[in-house]
Backbone as CSV, one residue per row, in Angstrom:
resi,resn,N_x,N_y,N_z,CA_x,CA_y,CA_z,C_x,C_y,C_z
1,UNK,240.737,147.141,-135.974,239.757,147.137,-137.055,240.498,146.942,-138.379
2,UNK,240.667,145.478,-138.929,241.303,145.534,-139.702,240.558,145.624,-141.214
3,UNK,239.266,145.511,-141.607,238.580,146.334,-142.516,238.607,147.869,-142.859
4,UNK,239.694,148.502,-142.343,239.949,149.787,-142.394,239.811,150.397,-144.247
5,UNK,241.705,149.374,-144.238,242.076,149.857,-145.738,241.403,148.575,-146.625
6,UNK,240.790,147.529,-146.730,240.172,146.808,-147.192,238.853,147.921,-147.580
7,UNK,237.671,148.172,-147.252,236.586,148.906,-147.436,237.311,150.572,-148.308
8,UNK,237.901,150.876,-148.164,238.725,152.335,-148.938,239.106,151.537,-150.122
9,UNK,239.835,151.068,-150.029,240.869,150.156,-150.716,239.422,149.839,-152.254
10,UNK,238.292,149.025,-151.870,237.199,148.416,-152.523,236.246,149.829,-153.419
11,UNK,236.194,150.762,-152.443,235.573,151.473,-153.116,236.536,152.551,-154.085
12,UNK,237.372,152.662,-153.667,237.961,153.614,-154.900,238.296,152.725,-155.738
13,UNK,238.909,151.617,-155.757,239.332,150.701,-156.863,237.933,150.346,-158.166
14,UNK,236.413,151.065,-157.586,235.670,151.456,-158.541,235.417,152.664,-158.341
15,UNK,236.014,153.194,-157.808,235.753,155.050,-159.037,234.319,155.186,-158.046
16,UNK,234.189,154.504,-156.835,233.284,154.848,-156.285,233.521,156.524,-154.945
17,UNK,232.369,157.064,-154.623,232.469,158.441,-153.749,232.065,157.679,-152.721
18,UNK,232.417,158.285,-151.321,232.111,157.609,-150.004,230.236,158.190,-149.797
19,UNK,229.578,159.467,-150.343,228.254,159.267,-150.531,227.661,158.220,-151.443
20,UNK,228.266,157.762,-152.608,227.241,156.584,-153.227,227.328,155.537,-152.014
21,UNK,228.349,154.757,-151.218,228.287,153.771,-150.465,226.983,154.413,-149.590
22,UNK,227.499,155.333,-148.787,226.618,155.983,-147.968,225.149,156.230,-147.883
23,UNK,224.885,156.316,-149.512,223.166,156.513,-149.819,222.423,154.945,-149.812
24,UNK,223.736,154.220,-150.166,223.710,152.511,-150.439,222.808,152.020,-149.073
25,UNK,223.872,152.476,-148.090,223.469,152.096,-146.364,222.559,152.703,-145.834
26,UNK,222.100,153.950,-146.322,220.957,154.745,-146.081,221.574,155.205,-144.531
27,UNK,222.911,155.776,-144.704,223.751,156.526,-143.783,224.362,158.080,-144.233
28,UNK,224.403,158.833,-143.594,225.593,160.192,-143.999,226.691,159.809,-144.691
29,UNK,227.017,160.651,-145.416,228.596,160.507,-145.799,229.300,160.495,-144.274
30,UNK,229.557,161.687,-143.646,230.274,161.589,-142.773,230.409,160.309,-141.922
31,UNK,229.058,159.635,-141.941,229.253,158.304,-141.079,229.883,157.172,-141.519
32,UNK,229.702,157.399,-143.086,229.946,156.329,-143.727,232.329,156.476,-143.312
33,UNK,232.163,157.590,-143.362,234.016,158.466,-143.483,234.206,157.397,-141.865
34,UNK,233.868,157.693,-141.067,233.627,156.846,-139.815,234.274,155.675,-139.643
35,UNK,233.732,154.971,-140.828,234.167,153.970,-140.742,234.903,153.377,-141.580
36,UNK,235.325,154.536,-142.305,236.701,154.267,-142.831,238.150,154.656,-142.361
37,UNK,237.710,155.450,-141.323,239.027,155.952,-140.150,239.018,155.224,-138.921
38,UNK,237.802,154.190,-138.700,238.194,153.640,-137.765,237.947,154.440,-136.570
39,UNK,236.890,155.521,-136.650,236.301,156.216,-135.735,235.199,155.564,-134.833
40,UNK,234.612,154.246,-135.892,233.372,153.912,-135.283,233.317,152.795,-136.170
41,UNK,233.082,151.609,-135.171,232.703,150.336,-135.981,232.022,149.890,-136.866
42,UNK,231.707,149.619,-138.118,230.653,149.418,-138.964,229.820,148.471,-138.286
43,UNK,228.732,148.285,-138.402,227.539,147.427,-138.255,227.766,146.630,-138.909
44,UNK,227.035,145.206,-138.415,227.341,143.733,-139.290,226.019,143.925,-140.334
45,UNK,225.395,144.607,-139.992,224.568,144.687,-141.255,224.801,145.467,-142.505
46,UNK,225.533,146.781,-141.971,226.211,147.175,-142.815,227.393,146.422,-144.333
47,UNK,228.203,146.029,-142.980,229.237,144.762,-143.393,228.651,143.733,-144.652
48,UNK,227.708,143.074,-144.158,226.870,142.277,-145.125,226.027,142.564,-146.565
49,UNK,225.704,144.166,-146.208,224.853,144.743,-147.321,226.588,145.359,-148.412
50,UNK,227.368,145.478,-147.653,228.483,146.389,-148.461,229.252,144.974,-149.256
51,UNK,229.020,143.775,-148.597,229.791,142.698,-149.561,228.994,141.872,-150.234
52,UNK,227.443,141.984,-150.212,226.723,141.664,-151.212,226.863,142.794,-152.496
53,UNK,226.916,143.998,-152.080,227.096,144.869,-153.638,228.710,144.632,-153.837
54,UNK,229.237,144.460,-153.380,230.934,144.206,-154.135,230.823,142.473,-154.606
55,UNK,230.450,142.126,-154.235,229.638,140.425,-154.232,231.489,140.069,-154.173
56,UNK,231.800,139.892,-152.644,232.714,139.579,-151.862,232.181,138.765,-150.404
57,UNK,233.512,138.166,-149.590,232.855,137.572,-148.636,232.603,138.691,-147.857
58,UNK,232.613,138.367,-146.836,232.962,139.531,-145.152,234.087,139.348,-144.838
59,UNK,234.458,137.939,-144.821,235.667,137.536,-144.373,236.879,138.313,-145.352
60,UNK,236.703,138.649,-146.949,237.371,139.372,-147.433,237.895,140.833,-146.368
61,UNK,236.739,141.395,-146.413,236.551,142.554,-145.599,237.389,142.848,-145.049
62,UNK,237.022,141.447,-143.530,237.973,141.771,-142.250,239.027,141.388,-142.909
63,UNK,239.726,140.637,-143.727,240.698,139.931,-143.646,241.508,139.175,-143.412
64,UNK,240.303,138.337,-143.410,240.447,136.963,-142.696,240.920,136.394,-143.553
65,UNK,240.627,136.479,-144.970,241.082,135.755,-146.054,241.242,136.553,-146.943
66,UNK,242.469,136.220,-148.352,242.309,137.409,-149.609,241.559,136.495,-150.518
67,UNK,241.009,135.782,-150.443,239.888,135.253,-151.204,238.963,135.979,-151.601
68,UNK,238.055,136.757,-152.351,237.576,137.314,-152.593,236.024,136.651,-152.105
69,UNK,236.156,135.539,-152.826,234.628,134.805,-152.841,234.925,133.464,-151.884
């Protein structure tokens, strides 16, 4: 899961809490923590709703590319 430190990495670099993402996804904090340890796969819908508010690709995400856009 290589969106691990990419998704951590995105949200603290705005001063963001893992509940604002979390209320974002209309998920728990704890679930949202999940999937930042790589406990549990994020959802592609997830994925999609979390790089429309960073207005990034997906492919950023996984790291497929450091392209942003």
């Amino acid at each position: 899961m290589y969106y691990l430190k990419r998704l951590k990495d995105l949200r603290e670099s705005r001063n963001l809490k893992q509940q604002s993402l979390a209320e974002l996804l209309d998920i728990t904090r704890q679930q949202y923590s999940l999937y930042e340890t790589g406990t549990r796969e994020i959802p592609l819908h997830h994925l999609k709703k979390l790089a429309q508010f960073y207005q990034i690709s997906t492919d950023y995400i996984l790291e497929i590319t450091d392209e942003k856009i």
